[in-house]
C-alpha positions in Angstrom: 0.0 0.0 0.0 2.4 2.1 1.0 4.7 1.6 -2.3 1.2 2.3 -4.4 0.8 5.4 -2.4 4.2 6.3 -3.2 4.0 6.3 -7.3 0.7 7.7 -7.2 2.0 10.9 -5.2 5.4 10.8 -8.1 2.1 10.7 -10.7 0.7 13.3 -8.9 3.5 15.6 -8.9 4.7 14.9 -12.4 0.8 16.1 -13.8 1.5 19.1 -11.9 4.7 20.0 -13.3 3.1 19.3 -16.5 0.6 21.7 -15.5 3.1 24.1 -14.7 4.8 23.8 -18.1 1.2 23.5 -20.4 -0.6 26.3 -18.3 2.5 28.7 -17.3 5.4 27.4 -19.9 6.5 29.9 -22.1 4.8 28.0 -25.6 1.1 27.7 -23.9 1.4 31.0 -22.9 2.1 32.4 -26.0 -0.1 30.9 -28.1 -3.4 31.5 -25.3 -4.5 35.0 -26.1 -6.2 34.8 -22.7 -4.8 34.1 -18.8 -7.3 31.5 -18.1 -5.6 28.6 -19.3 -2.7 29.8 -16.7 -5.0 30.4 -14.0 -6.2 27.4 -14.2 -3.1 25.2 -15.0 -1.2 27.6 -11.9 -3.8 25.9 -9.3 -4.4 22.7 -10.9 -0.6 22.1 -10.1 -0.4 23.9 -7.0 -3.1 21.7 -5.8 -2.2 18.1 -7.1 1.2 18.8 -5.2 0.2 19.5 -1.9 -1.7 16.4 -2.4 0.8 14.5 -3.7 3.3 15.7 -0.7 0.9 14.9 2.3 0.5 11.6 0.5 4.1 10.4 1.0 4.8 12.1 4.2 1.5 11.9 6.1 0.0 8.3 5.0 2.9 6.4 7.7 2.0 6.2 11.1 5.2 6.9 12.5 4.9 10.6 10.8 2.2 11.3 13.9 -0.1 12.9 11.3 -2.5 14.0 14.2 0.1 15.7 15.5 1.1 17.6 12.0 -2.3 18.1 11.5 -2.2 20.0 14.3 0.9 21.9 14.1 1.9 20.3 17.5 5.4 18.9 18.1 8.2 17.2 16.0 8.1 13.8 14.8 11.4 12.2 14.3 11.8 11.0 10.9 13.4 7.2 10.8 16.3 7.0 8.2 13.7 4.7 5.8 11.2 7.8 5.5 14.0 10.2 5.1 15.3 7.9 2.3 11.9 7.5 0.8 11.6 11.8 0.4 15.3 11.9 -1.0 14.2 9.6 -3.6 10.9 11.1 -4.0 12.9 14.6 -5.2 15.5 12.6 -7.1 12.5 11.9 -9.1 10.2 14.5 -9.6 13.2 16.4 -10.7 14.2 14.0 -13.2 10.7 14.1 -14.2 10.6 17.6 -14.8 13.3 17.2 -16.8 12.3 14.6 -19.2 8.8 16.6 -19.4 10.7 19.6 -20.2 12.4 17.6 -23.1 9.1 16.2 -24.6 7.7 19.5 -24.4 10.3 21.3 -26.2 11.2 18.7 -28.9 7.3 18.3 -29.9 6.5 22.3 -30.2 9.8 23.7 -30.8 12.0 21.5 -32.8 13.9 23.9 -34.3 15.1 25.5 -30.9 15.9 22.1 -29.5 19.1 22.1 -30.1 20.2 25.9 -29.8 18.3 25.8 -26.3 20.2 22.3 -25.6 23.6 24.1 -26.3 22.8 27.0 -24.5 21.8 25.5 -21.4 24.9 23.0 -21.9 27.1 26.0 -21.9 25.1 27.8 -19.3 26.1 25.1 -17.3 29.9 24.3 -18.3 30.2 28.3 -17.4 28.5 28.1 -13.7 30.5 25.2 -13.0 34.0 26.5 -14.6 33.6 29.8 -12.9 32.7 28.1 -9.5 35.9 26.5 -9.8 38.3 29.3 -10.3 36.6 31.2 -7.9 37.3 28.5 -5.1 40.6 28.1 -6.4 41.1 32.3 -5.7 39.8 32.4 -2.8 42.2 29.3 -1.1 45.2 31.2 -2.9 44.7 34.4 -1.3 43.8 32.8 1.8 40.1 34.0 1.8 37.6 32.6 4.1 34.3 31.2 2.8 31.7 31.8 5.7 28.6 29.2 5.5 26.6 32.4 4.8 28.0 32.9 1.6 26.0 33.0 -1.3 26.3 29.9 -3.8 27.0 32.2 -6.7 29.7 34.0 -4.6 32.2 32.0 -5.9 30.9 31.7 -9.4 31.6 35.8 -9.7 34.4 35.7 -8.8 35.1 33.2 -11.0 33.6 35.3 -14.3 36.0 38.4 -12.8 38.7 36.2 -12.8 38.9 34.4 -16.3 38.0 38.5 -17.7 40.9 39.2 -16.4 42.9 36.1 -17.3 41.3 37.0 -21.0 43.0 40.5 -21.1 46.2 39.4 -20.6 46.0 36.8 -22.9 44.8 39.5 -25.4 47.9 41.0 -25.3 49.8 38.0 -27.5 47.0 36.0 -28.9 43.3 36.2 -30.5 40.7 34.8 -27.9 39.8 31.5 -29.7 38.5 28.4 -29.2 42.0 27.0 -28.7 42.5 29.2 -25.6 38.8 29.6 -24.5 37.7 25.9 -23.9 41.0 24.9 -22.0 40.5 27.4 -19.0 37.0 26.6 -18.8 37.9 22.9 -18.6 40.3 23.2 -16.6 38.0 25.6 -14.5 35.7 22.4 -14.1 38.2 20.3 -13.2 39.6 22.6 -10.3 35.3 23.1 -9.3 34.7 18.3 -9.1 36.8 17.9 -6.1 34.9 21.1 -4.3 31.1 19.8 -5.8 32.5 16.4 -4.5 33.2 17.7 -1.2 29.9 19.9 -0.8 27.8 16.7 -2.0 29.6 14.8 0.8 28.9 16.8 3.5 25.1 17.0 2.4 24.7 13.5 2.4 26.1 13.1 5.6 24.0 15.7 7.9 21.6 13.9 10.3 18.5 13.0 9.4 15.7 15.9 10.0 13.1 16.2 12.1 10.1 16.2 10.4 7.5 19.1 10.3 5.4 21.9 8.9 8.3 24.0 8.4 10.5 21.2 7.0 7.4 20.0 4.3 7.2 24.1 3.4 10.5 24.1 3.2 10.9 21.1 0.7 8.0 22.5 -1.1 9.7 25.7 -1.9 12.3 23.8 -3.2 11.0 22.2 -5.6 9.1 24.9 -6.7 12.0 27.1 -7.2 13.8 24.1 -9.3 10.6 24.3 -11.4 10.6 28.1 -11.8 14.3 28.6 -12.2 13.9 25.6 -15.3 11.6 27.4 -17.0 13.2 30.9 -16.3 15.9 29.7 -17.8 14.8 28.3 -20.8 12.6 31.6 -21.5 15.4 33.4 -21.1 17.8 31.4 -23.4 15.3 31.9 -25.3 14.5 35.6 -25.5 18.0 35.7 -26.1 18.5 34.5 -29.7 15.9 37.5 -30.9 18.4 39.1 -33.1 19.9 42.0 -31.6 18.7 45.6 -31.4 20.7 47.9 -29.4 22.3 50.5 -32.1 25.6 50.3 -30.5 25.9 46.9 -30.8 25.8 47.1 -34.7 27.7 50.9 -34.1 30.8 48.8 -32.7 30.1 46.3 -30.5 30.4 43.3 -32.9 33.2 45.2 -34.8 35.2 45.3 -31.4 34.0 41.4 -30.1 35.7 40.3 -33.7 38.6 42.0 -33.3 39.1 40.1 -30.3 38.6 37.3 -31.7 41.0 38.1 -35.0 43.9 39.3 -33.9 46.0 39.9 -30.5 45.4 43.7 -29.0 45.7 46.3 -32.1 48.0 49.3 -31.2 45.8 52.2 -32.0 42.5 50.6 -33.0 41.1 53.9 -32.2 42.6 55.6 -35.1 40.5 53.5 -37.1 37.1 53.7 -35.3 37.0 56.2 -32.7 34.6 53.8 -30.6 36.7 50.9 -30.5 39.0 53.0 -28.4 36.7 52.6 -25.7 38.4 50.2 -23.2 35.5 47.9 -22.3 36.3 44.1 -21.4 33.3 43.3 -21.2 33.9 42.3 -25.1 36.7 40.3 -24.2 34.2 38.3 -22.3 32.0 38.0 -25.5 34.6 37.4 -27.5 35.5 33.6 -25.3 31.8 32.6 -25.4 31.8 33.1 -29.1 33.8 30.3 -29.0 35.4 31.3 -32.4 35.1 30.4 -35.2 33.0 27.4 -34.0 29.9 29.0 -32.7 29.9 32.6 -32.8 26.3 33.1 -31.1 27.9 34.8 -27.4 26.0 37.9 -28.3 23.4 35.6 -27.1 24.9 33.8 -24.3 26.5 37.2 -22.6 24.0 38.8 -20.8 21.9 36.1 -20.4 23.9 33.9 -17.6 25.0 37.0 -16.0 20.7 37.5 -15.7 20.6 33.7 -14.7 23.6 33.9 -11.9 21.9 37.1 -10.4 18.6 35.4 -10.4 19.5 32.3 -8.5 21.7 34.3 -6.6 18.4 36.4 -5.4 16.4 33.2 -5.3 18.8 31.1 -3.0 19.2 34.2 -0.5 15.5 34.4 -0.1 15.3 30.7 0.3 18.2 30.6 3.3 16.3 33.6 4.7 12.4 32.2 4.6 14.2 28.8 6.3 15.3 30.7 9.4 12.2 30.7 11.8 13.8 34.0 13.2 13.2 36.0 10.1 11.7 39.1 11.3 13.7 39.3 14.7 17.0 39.7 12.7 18.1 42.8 10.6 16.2 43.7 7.2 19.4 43.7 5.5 19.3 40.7 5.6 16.2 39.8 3.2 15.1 42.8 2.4 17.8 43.7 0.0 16.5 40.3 -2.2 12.8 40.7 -1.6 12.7 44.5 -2.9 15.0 43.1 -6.4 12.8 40.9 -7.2 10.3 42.7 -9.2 13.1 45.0 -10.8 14.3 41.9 -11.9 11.1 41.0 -13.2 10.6 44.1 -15.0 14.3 43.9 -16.2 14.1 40.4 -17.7 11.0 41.2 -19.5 12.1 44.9 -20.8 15.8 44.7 -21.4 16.8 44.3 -24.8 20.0 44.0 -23.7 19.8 40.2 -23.1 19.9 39.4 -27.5 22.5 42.0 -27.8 26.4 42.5 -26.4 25.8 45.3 -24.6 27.8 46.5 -21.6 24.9 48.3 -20.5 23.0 45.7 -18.9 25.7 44.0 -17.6 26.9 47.2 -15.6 23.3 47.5 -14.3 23.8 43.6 -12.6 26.9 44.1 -11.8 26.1 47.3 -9.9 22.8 45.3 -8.2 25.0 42.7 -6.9 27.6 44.8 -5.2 24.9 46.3 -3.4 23.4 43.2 -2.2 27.3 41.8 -0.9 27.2 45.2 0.5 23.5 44.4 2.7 24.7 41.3 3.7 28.0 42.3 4.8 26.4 45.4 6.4 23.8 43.1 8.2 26.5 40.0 9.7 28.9 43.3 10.8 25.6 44.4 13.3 24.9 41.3 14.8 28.4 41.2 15.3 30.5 39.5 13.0 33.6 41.2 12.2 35.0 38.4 9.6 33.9 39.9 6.6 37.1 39.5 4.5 35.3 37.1 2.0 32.6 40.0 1.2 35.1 42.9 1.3 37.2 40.9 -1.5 34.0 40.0 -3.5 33.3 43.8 -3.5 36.3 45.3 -4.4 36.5 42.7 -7.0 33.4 43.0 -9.1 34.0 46.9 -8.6 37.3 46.9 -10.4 35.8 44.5 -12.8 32.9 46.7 -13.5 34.9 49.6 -14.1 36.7 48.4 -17.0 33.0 46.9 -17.9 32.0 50.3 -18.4 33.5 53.6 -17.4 30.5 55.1 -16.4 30.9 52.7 -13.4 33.4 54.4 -12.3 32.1 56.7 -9.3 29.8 53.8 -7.6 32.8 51.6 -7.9 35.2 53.5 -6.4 32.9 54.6 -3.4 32.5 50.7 -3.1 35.9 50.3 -2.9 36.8 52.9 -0.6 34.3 51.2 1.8 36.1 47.9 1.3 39.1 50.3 1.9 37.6 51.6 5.2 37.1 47.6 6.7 40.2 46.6 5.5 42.0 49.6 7.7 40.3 49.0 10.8 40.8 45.3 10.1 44.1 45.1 9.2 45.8 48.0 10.5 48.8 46.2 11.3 48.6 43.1 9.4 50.5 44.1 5.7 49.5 41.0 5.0 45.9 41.4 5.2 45.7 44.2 3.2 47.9 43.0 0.2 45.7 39.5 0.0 42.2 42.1 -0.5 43.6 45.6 -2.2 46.7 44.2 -4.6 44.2 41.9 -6.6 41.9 44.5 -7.6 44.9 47.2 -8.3 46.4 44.2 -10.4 43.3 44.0 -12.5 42.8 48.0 -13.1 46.6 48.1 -14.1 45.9 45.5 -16.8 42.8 47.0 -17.7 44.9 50.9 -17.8 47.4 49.2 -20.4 44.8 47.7 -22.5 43.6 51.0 -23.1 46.5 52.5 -23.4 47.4 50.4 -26.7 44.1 50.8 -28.2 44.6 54.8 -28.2 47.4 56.1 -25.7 44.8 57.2 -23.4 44.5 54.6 -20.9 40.9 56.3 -19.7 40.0 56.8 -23.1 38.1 58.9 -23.9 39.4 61.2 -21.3 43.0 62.5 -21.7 43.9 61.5 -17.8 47.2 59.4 -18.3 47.9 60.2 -22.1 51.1 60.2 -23.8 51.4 60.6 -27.6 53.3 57.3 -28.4 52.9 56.8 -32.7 49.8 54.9 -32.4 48.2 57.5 -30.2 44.7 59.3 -31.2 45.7 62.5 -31.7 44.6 64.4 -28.0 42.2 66.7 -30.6 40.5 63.5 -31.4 39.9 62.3 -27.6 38.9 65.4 -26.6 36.4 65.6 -29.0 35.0 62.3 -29.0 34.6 62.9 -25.0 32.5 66.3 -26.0 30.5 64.2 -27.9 29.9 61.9 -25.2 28.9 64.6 -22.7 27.3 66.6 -25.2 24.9 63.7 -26.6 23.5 62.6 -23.3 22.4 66.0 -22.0 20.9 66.8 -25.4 20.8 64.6 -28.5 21.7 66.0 -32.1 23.0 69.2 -31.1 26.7 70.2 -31.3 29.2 70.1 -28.3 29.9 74.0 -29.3 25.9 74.4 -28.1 25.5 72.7 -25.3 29.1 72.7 -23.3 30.0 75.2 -21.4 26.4 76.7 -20.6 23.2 75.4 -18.6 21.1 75.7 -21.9 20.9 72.1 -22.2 19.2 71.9 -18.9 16.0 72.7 -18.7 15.3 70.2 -22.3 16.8 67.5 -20.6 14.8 68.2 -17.4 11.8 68.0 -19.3 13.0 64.7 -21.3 13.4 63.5 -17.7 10.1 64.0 -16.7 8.5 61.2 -19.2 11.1 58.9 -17.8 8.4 57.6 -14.9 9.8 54.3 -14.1 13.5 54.8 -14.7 13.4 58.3 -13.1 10.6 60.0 -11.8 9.2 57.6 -9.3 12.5 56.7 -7.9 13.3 59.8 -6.9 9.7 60.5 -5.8 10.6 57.2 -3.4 14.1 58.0 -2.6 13.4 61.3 -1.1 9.8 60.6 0.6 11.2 57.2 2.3 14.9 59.5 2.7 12.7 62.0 4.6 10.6 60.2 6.8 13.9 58.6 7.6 15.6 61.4 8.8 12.7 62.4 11.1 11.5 59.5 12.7 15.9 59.1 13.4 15.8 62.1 14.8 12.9 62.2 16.9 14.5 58.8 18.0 17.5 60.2 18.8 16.1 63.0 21.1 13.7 60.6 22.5 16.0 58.0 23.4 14.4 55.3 22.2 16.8 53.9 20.1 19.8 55.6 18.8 19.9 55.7 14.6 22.9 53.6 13.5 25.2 55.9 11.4 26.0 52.4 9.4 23.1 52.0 7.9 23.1 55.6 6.0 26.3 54.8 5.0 24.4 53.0 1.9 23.2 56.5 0.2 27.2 57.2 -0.3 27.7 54.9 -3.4 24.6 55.2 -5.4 24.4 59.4 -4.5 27.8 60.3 -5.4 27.5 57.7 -8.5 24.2 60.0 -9.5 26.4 63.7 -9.1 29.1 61.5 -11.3 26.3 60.5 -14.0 24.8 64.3 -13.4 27.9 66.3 -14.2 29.4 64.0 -17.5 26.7 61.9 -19.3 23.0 62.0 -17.9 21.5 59.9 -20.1 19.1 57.9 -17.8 20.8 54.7 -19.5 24.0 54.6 -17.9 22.3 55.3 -14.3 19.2 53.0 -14.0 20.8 50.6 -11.4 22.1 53.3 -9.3 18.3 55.2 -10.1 16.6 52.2 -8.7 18.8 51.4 -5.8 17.9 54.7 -4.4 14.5 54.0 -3.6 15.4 51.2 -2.3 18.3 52.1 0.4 15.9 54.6 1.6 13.1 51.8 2.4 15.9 49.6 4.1 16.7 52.4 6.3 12.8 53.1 7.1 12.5 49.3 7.9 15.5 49.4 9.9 14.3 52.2 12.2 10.3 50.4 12.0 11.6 47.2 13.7 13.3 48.8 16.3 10.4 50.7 17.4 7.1 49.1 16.3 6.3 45.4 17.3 6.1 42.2 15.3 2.5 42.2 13.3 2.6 46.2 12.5 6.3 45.6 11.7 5.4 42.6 9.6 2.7 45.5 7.8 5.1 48.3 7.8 7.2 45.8 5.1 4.5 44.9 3.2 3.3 48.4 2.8 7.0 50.0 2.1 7.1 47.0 -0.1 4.5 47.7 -2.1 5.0 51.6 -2.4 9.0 50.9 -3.4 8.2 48.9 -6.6 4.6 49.8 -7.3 5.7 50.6 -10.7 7.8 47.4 -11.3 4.6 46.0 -10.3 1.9 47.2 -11.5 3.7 47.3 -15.0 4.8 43.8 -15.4 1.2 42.7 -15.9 1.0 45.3 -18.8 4.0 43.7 -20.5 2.1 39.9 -21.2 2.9 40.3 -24.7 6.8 40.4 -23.9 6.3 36.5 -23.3 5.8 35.7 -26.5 8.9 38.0 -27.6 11.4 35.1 -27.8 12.5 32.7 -30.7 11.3 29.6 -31.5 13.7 28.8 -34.4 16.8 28.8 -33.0 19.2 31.6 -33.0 18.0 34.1 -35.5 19.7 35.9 -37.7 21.4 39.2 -37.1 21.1 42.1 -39.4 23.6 42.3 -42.4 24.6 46.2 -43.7 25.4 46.8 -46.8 29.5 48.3 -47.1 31.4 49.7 -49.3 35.1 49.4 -49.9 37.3 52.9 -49.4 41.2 53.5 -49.6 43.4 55.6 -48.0 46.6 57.4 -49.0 48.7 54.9 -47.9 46.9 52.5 -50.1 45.3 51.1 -47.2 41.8 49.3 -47.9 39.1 49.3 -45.3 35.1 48.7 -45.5 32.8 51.4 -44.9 28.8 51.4 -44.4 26.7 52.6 -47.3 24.1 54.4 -45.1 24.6 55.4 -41.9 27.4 55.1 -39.5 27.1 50.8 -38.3 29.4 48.5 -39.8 27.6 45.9 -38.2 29.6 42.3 -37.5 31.5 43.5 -41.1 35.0 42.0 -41.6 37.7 44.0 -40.8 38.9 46.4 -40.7 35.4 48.5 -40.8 34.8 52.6 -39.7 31.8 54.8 -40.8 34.5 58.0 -41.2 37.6 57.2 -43.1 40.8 59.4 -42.5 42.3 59.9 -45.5 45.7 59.7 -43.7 45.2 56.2 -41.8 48.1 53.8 -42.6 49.2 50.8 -40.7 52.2 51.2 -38.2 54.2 48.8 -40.8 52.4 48.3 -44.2 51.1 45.5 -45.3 50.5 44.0 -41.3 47.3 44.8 -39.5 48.7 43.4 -36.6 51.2 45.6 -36.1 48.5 48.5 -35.3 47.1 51.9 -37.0 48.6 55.5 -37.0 47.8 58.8 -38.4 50.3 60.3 -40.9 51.0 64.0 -40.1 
């Protein structure tokens, strides 16, 4: 009876997954032009699982199921039973799996096998990047706390090989032939760690069994179900063909030059854009795998979406499991719980994730500094002082998203000088200390510095900080110019530097362009400084009240994304290059609120307090995802599609030199090289006849 039981709770459980991916999977979805089929399918499968759980834990007499029933005390769980649920997980995952595969070969064949490569890679690249970030952290001696995030390591990992990349730029193409070796090897360093980890697991004592336990299993599963069909929207969405302008501007011009040739000495000369110093093409230049595969356009910004989310997904989970949640600090949870529908609205808005765009990449880099930050702020007030592991993933990804994108530059360095701040009163004795968390990141910058520094001379390109006019330099005229342009473009679009630098013309325009930006700008703001406000008073009345001092710490968070705003302000405020930092401000303001709320309210109005907050941060996010249903179907179901070929022209220079040139407009597109929309007459190669050897400008 009991073994009959058993497969009919498996059956059970395997029609609701089927549910799940018929009523909420990304093809039924699509083609319903109605929600009703997902309404009903959503409780279909939320109700044969319960059933299908109480089956297999509650039909035993030794569970005590009058005691569960009534919430009453634990019931030790014999090592059979405990067995019997391991086995029962084992196979509704696998079950989910081989649904999954049924589903997608018999409505999208022709995706099959893109999807299957992608989520093979997606995989290869999680587990490669776990490994090399283990393997950092026990070379620099870093300790990994049991709070650390699962994707900590992996991070680190991504920084790492960027960085091992760059150097390896600087004598050879990024190929194939050097990009599947580290990632192998990458694996190999990660089996004995996974080994380990699945060890340990395997080993703990078996539970005691409960309400909490069951809810806890639950969720589980249901975040293996939604993270499998997350991920296969998202890979996806991803091979739409790309649509950023940039990306067909220079970003595939600069990914195959990557992938071409070793670093070219004075690319800029060439293509003024391609001076700009950003690795995160270096990045998409190993996942191209070239010249076997050539789709990491698609893959990119995709797993760095994926990481983030089970990153968010896995800190709510470890938070909802402690049955102290609301006693201990909102950093803690909050931080995660407030993301999640700017993820939401992110995933399903971002065009960024079918396109190699540096943008949204700098947005997830900057969302997960800030959460390392929360954490790390919330274990320093309940008094742990060891946060070395934290501080070095900080300073880390904050160099790293600095050469990502230079408008990173003032969050990342306000990051860093907090990282600064711990490791001083941490290790103000201990060299040692300091030289294990600081001299990695300074090591990474420097690389980065003299990456630019062959591409144009100007290692900050496009700013003249650090320029020396070596043969290969832009000229300085050139830099300073392109910067103008730069500045110019995002305070007011199409009109000269000569009219809009050097006044507050511009101003009022843009102020007015900013208005219509609701989500992105207005209503953060509108957040930021109501929840800022009410922060600041209820602290003070605090203070004079003596109720409960305000904790100086916890403003501390306004420093990175405030002086990263007066950065974006005063050189390029287009709302673009500031929407992580525009979104995070709303959001440290509601930490702090709910920091000073639990402190002085008690437990239900605090628990109301959050919800409310809650609801008032990201009523926008919200409200608005509903409104995008049709983004759902946005994704392709044949594959990677093509991307969009320009038509060129072929031009010559004085020096004899031949290079492609658009037809129309100024996007070369992924042309082959070498490619620029404005040819300079006097552009010759450093030593004719070797593009190798770089580009100058005759006098």
């Amino acid at each position: 009876m009991k073994k009959f039981l058993f497969v009919l709770a498996i059956i059970l459980f395997l029609v609701g997954t089927t549910l799940i991916l018929t009523g909420f999977g990304v093809i039924k979805i699509i083609s319903s032009p109605h929600r009703l089929r997902y309404e009903i399918g959503g409780a279909l499968a939320d109700l044969v699982s319960v059933i299908g759980l109480i089956l297999i834990i509650v039909k035993d007499p030794k569970t005590k199921l009058g005691q569960m029933a009534a919430f009453t005390n634990l019931a030790k769980l014999d090592e059979k039973i405990y067995k019997r649920i391991k086995l029962f997980f084992i196979v509704l995952l696998e079950g989910l799996i081989v649904i999954a595969a049924f589903v997608s070969i018999r409505l999208i064949p022709r995706a099959t096998i893109a999807i299957t490569i992608t989520l093979i890679i997606y995989l290869i690249l999680g587990f490669s990047y776990y490994g090399w970030g283990t393997m950092l952290c026990i070379l620099l001696k870093i300790e990994k706390k049991s709070t650390d995030n699962l994707t900590s390591p992996i991070w680190l990992g991504w920084a790492f090989t960027l960085f091992l990349f760059q150097i390896l730029h600087f004598i050879i193409p990024i190929t194939a032939y050097i990009v599947i070796p580290v990632f192998l090897l990458g694996i190999a360093i990660s089996i004995p760690r996974l080994i380990v980890a699945y060890k340990s697991i395997s080993k703990r004592p078996v539970p005691l069994i409960s309400i909490r336990i069951i809810l806890s299993r639950m969720l589980i599963t249901v975040i293996c179900i939604f993270l499998v069909v997350i991920t296969a929207w998202i890979a996806l969405r991803s091979m739409l063909p790309p649509s950023v302008y940039d990306t067909y501007l220079y970003h595939f011009n600069a990914i195959r030059w990557i992938n071409t040739y070793p670093i070219i000495p004075g690319l800029g000369n060439l293509h003024r854009r391609l001076a700009f110093n950003q690795s995160f093409f270096v990045y998409v230049a190993a996942l191209n795998f070239f010249p076997f595969f050539n789709f990491g356009w698609s893959l990119a910004n995709s797993f760095l979406l994926l990481v983030l989310i089970v990153q968010i997904f896995n800190s709510l989970r470890s938070a909802i499991s402690q049955p102290s949640l609301l006693t201990k600090h909102p950093f803690h949870y909050a931080p995660d719980l407030f993301l999640v529908p700017v993820i939401a609205y992110l995933t399903l808005t971002s065009d960024g994730l079918s396109s190699p765009t540096p943008d949204l990449a700098s947005i997830l880099l900057q969302l997960v500094i800030f959460l390392e930050l929360m954490h790390g702020l919330a274990e320093w007030l309940d008094g742990q002082r060891n946060q070395d592991n934290r501080a070095f993933i900080i300073i880390i990804l904050s160099a790293t998203a600095i050469t990502v994108k230079l408008s990173n530059l003032a969050f990342s360095l306000v990051m860093m000088g907090i990282v600064l701040v711990y490791v001083w009163k941490t290790f103000r004795s201990q060299i040692r200390g300091v030289v294990r968390i600081v001299l990695p990141a300074i090591i990474l910058l420097l690389v980065w510095g003299i990456n630019g520094f062959i591409l144009s001379g100007a290692p900050l390109y496009p700013s003249t900080i650090g320029y020396l006019p070596v043969d290969w330099a832009v000229p300085r005229s050139a830099v300073v110019n392109e910067a103008n342009w730069v500045y110019s473009w995002a305070r007011q679009p199409d009109a000269s530097p000569g009219s809009v630098l050097g006044n507050w013309d511009w101003l009022r325009p843009w102020f007015l362009r900013m208005s219509h930006q609701i989500i992105n700008v207005v209503y953060p703001l509108e957040v930021f400084i109501t929840f800022f406000a009410f922060a600041i008073i209820l602290g003070t009345l605090f203070y004079f009240k003596k109720r409960t001092l305000p904790r100086l710490l916890e403003y501390m968070i306004f420093i990175p994304p405030l002086l990263g705003l007066l950065y974006w302000f005063l050189t390029a405020p287009d709302p673009r290059f500031a929407i992580a930092i525009l979104w995070l401000l709303p959001i440290c303001s509601s930490l702090v609120l709910l920091s000073l709320l639990q402190r002085t309210i008690c437990k239900p109005y605090f628990i109301l307090a959050l919800i409310i907050v809650f609801a008032i941060t990201n009523r926008f996010f919200i409200t608005n995802i509903p409104t995008l249903y049709p983004a759902f179907s946005q994704i392709s179901l044949s594959g990677w599609l093509p991307i969009q070929n320009l038509p060129l022209t072929v031009g010559q220079t004085q020096s004899g030199l031949v290079v492609y040139e658009p037809v129309d407009g100024d996007q070369c597109g992924d042309s082959p090289l070498p490619c620029t929309p404005e040819l300079n007459p006097k552009l010759r190669l450093r030593n004719p006849g070797n593009i190798a050897s770089g580009f100058t400008v005759s006098p």
